[in-house]
N, CA, C and O atoms as a GROMACS GRO file, in nm:
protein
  528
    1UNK      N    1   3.385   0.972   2.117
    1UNK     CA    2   3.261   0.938   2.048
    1UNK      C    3   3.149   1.026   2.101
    1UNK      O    4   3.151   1.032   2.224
    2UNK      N    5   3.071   1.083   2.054
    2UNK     CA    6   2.968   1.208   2.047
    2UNK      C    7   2.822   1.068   2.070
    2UNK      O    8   2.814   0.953   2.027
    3UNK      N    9   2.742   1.140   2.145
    3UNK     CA   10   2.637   1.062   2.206
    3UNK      C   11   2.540   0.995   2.089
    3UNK      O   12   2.494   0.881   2.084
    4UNK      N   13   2.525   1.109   1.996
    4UNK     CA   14   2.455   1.082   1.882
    4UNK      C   15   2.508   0.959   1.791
    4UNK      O   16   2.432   0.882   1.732
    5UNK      N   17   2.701   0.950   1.790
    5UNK     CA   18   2.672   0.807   1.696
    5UNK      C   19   2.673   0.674   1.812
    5UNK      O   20   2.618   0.566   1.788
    6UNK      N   21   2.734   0.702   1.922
    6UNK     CA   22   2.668   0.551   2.015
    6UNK      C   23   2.516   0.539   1.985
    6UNK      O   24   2.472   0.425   1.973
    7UNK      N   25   2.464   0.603   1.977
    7UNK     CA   26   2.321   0.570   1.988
    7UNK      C   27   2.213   0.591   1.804
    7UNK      O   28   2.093   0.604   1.782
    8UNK      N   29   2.342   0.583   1.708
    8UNK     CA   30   2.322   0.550   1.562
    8UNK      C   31   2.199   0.676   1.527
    8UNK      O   32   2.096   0.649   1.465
    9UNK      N   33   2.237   0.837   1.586
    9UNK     CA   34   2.187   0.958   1.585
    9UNK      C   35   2.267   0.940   1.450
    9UNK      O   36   2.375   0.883   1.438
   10UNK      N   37   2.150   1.036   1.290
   10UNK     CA   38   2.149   1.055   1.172
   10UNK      C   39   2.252   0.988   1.075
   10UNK      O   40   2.326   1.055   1.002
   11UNK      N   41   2.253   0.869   1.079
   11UNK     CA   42   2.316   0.809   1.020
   11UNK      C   43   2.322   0.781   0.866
   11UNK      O   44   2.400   0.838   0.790
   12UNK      N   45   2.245   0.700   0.837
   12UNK     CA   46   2.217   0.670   0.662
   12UNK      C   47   2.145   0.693   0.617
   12UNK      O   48   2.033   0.678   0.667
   13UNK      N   49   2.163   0.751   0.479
   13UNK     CA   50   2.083   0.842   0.411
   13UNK      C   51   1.911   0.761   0.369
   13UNK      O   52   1.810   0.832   0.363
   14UNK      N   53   1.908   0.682   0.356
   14UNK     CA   54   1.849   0.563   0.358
   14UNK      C   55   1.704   0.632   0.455
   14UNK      O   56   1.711   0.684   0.566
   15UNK      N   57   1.593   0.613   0.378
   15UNK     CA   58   1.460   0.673   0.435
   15UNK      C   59   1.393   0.510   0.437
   15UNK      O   60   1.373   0.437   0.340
   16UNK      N   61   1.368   0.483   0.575
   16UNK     CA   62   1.320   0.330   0.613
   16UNK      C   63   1.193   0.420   0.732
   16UNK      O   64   1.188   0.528   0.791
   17UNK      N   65   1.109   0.299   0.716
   17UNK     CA   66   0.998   0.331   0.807
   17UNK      C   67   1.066   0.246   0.928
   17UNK      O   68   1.007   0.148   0.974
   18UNK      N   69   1.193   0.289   0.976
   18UNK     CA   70   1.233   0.235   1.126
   18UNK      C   71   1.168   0.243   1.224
   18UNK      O   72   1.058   0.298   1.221
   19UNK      N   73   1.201   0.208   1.294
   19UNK     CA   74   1.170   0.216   1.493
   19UNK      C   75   1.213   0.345   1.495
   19UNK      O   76   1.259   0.369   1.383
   20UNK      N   77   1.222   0.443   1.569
   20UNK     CA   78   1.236   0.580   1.653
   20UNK      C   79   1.368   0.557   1.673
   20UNK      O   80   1.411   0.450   1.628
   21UNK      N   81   1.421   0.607   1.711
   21UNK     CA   82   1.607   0.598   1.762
   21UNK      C   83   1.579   0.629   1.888
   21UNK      O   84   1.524   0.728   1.936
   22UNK      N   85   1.645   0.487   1.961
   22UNK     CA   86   1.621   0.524   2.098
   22UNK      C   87   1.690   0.652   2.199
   22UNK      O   88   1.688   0.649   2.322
   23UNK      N   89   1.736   0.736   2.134
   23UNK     CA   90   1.786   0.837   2.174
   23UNK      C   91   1.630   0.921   2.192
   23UNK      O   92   1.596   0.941   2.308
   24UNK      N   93   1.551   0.963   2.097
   24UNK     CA   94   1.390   1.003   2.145
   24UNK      C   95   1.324   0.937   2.256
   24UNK      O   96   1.257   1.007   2.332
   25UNK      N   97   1.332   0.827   2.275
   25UNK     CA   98   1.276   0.767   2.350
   25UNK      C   99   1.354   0.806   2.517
   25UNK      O  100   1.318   0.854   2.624
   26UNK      N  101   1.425   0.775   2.482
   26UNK     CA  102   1.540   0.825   2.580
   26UNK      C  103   1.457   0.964   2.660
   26UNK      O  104   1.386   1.000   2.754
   27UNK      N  105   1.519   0.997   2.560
   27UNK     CA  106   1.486   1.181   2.618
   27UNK      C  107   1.321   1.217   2.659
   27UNK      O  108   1.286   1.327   2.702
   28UNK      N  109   1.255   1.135   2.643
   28UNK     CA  110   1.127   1.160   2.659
   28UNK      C  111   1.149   1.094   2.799
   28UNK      O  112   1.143   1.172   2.894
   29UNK      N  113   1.172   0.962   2.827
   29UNK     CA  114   1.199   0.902   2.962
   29UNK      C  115   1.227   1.002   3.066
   29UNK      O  116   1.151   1.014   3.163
   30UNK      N  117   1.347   1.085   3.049
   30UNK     CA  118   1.438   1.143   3.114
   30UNK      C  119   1.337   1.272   3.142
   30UNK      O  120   1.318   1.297   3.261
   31UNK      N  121   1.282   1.343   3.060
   31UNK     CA  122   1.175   1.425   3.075
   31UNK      C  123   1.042   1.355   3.156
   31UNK      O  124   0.985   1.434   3.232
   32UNK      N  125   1.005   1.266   3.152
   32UNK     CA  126   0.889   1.237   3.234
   32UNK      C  127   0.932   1.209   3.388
   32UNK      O  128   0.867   1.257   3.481
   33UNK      N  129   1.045   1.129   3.408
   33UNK     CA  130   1.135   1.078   3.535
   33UNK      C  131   1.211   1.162   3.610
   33UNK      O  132   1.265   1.135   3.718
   34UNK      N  133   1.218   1.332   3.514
   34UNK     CA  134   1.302   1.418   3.591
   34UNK      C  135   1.317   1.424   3.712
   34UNK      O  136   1.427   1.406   3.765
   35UNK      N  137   1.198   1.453   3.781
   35UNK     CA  138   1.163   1.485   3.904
   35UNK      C  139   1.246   1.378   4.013
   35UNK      O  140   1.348   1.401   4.078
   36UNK      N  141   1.162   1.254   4.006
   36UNK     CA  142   1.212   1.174   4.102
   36UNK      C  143   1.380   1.138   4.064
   36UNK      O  144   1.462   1.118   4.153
   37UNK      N  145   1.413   1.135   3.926
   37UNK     CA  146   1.574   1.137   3.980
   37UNK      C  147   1.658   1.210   4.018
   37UNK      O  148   1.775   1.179   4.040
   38UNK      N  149   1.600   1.333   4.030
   38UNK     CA  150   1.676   1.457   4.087
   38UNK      C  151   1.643   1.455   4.229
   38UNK      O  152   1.704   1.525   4.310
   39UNK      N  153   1.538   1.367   4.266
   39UNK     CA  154   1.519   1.391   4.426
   39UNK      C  155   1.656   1.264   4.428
   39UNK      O  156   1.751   1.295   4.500
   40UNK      N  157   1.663   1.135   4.358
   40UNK     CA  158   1.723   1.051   4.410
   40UNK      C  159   1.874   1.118   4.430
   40UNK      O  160   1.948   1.106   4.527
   41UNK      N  161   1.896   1.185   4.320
   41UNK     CA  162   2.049   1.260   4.321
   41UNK      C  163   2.108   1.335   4.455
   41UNK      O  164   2.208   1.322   4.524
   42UNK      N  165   1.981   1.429   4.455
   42UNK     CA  166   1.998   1.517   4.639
   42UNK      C  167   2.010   1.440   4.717
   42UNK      O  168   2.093   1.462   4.805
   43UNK      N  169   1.921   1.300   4.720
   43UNK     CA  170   1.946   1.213   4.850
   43UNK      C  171   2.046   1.164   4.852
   43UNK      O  172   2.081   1.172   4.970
   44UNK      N  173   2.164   1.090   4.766
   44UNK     CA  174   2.247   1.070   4.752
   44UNK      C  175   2.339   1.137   4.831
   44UNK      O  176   2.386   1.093   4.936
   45UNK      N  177   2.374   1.278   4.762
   45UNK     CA  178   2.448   1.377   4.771
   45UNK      C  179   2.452   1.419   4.946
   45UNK      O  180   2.552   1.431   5.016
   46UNK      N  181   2.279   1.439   4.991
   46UNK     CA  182   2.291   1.455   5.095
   46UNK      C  183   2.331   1.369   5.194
   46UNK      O  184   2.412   1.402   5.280
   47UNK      N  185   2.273   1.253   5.187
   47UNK     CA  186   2.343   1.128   5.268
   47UNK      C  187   2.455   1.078   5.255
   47UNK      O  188   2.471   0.958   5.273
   48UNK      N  189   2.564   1.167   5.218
   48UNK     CA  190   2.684   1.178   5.196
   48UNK      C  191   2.754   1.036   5.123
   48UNK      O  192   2.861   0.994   5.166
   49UNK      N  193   2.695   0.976   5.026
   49UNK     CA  194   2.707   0.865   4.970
   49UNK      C  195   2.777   0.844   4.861
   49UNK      O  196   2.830   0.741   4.819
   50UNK      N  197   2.771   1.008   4.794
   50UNK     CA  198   2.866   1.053   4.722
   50UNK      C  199   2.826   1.182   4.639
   50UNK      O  200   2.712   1.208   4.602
   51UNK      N  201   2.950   1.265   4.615
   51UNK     CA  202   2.934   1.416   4.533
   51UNK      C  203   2.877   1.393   4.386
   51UNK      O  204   2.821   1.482   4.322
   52UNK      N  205   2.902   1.229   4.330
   52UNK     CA  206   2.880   1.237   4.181
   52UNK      C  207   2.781   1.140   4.165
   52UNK      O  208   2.823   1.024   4.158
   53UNK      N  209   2.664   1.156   4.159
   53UNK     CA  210   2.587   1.054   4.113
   53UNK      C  211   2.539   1.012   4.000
   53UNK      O  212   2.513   1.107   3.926
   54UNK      N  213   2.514   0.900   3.950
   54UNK     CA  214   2.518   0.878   3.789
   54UNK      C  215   2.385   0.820   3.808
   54UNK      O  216   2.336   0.803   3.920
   55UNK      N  217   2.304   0.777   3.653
   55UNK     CA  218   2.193   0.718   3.657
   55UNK      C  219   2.215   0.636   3.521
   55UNK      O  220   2.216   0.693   3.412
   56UNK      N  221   2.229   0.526   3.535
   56UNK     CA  222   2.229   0.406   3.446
   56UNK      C  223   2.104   0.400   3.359
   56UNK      O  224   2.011   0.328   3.397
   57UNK      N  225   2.095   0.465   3.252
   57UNK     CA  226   1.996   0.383   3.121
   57UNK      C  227   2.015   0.278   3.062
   57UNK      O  228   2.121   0.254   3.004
   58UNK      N  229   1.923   0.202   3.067
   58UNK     CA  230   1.939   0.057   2.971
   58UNK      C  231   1.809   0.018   2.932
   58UNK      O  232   1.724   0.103   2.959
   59UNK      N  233   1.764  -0.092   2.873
   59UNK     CA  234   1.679  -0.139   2.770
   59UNK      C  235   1.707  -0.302   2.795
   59UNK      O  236   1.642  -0.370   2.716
   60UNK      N  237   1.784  -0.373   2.882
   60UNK     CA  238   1.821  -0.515   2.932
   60UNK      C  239   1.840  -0.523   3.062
   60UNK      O  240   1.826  -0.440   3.152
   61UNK      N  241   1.870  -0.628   3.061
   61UNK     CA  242   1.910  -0.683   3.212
   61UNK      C  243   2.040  -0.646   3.275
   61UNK      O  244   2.137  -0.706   3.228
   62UNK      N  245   2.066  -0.554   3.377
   62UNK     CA  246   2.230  -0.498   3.392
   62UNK      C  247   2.239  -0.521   3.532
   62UNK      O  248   2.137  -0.515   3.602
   63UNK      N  249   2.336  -0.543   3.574
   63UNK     CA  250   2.373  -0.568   3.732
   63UNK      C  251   2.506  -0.429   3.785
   63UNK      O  252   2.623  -0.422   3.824
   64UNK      N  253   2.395  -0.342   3.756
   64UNK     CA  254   2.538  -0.207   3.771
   64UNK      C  255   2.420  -0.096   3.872
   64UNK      O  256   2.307  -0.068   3.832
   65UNK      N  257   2.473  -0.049   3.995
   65UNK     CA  258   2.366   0.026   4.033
   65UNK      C  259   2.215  -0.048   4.162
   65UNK      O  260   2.207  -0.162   4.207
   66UNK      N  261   2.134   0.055   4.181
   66UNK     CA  262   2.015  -0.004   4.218
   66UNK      C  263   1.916   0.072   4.180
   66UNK      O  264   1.915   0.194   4.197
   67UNK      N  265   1.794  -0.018   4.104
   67UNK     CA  266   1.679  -0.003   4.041
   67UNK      C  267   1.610   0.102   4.075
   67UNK      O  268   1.572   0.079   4.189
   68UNK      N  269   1.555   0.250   4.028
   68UNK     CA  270   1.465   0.336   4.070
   68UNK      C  271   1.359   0.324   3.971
   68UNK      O  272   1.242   0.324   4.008
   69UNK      N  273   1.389   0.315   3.860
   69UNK     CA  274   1.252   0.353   3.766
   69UNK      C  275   1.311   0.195   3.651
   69UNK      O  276   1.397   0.183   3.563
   70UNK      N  277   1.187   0.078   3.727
   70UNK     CA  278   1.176  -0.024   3.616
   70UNK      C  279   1.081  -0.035   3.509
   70UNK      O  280   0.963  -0.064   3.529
   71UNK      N  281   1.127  -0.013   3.406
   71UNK     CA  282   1.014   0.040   3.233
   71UNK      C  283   0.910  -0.065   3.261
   71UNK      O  284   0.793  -0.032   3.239
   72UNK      N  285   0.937  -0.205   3.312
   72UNK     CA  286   0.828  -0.289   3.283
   72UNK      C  287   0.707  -0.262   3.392
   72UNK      O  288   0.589  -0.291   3.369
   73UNK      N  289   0.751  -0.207   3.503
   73UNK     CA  290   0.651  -0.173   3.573
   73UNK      C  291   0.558  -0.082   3.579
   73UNK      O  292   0.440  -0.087   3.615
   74UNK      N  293   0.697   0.092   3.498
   74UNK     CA  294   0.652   0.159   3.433
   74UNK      C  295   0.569   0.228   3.296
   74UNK      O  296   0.513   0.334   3.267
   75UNK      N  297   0.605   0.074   3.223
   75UNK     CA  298   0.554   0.105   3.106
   75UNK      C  299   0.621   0.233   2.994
   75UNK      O  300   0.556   0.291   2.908
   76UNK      N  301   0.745   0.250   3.022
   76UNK     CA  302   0.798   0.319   2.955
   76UNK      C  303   0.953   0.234   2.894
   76UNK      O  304   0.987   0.127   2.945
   77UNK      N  305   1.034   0.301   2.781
   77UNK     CA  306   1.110   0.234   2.705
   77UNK      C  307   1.263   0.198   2.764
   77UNK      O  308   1.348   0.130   2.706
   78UNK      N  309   1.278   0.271   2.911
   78UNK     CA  310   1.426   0.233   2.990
   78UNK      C  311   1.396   0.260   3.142
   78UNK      O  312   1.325   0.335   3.209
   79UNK      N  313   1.483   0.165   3.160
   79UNK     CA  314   1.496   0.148   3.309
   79UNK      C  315   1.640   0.209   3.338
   79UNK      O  316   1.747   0.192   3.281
   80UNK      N  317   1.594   0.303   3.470
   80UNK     CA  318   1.730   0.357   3.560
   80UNK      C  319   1.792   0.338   3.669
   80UNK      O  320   1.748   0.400   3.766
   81UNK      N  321   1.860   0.287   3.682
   81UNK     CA  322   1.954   0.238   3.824
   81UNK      C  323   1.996   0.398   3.879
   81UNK      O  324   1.992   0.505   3.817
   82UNK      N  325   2.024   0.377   3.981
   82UNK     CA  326   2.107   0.498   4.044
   82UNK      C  327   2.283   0.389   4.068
   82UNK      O  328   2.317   0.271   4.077
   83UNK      N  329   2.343   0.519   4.068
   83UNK     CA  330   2.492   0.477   4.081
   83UNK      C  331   2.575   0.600   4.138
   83UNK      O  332   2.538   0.717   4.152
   84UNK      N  333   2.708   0.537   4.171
   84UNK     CA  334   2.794   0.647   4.191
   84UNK      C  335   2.951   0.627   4.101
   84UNK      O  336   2.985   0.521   4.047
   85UNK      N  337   3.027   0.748   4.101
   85UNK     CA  338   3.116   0.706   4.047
   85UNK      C  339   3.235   0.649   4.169
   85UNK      O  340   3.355   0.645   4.141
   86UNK      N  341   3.193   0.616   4.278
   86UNK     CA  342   3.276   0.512   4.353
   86UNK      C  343   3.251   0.398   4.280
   86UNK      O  344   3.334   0.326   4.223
   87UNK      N  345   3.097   0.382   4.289
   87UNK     CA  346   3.080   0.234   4.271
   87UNK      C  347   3.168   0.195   4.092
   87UNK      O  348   3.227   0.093   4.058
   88UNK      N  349   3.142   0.322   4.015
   88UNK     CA  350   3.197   0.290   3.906
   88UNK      C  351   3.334   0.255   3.883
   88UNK      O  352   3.366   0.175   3.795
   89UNK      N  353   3.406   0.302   3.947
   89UNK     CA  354   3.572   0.280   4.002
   89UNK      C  355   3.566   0.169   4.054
   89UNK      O  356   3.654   0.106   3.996
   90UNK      N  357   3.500   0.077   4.156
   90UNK     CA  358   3.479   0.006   4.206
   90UNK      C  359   3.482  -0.112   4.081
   90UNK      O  360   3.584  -0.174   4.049
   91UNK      N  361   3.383  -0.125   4.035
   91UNK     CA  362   3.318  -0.233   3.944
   91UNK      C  363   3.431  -0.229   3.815
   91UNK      O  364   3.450  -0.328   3.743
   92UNK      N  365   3.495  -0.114   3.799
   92UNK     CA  366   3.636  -0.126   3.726
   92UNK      C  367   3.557  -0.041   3.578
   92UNK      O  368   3.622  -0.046   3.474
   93UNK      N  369   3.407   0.039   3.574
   93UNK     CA  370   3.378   0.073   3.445
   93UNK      C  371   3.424   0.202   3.440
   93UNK      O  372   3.408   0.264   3.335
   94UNK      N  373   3.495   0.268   3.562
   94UNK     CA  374   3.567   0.384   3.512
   94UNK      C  375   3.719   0.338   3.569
   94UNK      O  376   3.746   0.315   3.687
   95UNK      N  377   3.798   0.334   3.472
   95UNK     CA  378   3.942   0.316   3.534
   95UNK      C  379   4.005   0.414   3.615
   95UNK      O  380   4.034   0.521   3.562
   96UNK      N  381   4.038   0.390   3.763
   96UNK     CA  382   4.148   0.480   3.814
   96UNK      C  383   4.214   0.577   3.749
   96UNK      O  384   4.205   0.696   3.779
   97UNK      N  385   4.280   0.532   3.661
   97UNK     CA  386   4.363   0.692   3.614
   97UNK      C  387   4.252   0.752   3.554
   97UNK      O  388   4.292   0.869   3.550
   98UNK      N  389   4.134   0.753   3.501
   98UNK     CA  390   4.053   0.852   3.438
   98UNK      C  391   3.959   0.923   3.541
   98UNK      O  392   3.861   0.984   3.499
   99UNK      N  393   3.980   0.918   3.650
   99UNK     CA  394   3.899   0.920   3.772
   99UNK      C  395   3.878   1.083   3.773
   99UNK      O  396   3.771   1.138   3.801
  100UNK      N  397   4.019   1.162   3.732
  100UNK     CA  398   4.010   1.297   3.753
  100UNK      C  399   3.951   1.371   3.656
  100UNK      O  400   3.914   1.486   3.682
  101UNK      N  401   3.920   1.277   3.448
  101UNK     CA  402   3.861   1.389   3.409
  101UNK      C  403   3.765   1.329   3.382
  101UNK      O  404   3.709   1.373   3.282
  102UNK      N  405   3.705   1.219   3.441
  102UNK     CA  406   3.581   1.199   3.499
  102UNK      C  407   3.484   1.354   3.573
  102UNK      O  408   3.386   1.426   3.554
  103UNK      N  409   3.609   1.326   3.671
  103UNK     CA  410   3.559   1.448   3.772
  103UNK      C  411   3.560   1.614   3.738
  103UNK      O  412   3.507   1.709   3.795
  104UNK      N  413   3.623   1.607   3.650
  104UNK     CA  414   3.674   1.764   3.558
  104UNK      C  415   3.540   1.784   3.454
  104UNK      O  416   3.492   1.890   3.413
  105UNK      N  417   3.512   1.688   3.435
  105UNK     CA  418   3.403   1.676   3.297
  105UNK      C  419   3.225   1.698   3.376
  105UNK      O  420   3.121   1.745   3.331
  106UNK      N  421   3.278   1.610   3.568
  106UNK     CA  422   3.148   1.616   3.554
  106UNK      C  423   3.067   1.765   3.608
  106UNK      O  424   3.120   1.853   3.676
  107UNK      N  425   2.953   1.764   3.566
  107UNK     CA  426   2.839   1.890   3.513
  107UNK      C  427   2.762   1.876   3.664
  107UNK      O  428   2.760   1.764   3.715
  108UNK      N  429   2.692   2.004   3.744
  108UNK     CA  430   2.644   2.025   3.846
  108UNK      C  431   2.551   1.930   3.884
  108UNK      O  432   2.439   1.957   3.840
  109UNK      N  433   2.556   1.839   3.944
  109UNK     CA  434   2.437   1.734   3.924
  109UNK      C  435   2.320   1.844   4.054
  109UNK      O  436   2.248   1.757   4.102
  110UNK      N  437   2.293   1.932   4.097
  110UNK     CA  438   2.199   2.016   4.144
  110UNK      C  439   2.108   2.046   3.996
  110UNK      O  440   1.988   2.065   4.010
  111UNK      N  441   2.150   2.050   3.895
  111UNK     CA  442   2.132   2.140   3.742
  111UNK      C  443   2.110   1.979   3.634
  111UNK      O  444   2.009   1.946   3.572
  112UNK      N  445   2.206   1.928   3.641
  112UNK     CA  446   2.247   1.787   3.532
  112UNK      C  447   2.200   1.677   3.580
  112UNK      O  448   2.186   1.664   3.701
  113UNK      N  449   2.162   1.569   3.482
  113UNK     CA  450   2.137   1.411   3.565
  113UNK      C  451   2.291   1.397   3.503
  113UNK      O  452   2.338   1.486   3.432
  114UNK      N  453   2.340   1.314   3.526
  114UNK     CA  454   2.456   1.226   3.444
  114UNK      C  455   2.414   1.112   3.423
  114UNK      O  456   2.396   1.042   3.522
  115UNK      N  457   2.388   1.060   3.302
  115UNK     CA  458   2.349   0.944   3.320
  115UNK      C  459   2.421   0.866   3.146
  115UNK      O  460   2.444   0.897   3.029
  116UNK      N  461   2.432   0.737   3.258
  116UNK     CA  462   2.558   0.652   3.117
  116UNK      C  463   2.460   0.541   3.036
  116UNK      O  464   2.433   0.427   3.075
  117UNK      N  465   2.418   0.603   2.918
  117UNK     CA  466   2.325   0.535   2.830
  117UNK      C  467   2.399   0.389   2.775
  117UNK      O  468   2.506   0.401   2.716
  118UNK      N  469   2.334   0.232   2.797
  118UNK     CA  470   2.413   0.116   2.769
  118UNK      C  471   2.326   0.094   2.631
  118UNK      O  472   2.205   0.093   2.649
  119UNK      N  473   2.364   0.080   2.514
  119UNK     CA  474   2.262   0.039   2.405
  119UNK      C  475   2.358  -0.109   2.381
  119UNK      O  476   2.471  -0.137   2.421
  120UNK      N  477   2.287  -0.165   2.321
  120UNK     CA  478   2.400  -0.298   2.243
  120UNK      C  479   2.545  -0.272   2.189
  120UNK      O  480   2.644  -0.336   2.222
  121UNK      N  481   2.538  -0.123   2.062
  121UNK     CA  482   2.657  -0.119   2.062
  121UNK      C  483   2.728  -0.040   2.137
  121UNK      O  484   2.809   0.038   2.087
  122UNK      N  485   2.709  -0.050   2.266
  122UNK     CA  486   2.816  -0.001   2.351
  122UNK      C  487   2.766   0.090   2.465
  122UNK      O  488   2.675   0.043   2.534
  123UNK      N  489   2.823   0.239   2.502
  123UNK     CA  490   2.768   0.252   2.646
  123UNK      C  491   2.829   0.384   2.665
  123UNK      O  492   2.950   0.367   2.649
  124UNK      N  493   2.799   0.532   2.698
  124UNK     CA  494   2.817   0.684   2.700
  124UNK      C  495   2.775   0.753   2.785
  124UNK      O  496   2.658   0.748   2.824
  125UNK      N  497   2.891   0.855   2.844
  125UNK     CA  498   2.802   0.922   2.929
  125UNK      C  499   2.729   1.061   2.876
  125UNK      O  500   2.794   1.118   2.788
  126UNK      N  501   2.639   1.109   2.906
  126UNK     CA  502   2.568   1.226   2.862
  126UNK      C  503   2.494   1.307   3.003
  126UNK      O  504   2.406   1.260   3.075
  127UNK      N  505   2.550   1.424   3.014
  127UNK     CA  506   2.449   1.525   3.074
  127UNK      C  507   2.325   1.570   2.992
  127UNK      O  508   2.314   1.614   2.877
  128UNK      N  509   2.227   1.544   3.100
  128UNK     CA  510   2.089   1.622   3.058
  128UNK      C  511   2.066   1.739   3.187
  128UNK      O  512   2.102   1.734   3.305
  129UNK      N  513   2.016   1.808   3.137
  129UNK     CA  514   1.947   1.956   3.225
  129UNK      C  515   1.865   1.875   3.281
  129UNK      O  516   1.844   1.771   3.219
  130UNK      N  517   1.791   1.895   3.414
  130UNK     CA  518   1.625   1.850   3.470
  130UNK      C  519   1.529   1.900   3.415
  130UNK      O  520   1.499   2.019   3.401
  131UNK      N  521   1.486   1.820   3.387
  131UNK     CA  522   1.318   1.927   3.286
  131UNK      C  523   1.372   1.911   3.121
  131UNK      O  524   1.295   1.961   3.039
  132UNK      N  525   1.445   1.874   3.089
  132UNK     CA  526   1.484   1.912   2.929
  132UNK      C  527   1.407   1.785   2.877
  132UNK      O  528   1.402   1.760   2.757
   0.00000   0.00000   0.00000
């Protein structure tokens, strides 16, 4: 599944004065927050906590991770946990046998956030550049 239809990117032909697709919103987040989650990533990395660090987007209440950037405090449209993919193996949201093209797939996090967008219908991982 391609990031754009988890997150209902150009769907129906249908011209509605909708809400924004939280995929914009998204990406605007991720652009304003660059900074500090790329420091959180190095710290990670450096405090040897782990090589792969992920950053949890959501829009609810999730018990995956620990809290760096909360929207309600921030005033912006998602909140990001930091994570690792231990903990994700751990918590059982990446299964063991996929562990390696997990790791094959994942993108320089020095360069990439990784971060696994949760919307209602469902939940993706996506690299972003820092600054994009």
């Amino acid at each position: 599944m391609e990031p754009e239809e988890l997150l209902n990117e150009g769907g129906s032909a249908e011209k509605k004065p909708a809400a924004e697709s939280p995929l914009v919103s998204l990406r605007r987040d991720l652009k304003m927050f660059s900074e500090p989650i790329k420091e959180v990533a190095v710290e990670i990395m450096v405090e040897g906590l782990s090589k792969y660090p992920i950053f949890i987007a959501h829009q609810h209440e999730l018990k995956l991770g620990e809290v760096i950037l909360d929207r309600h405090d921030l005033n912006s449209s998602w909140s990001i946990h930091a994570s690792t993919l231990e903990e994700f193996l751990e918590r059982g949201v990446i299964k063991p046998e996929l562990k390696q093209r997990f790791v094959d797939t994942y993108k320089n996090p020095k360069d990439f956030m990784c971060v696994f967008v949760v919307v209602p219908e469902g939940a993706n991982f996506v690299f972003v550049p820092y600054g994009d």
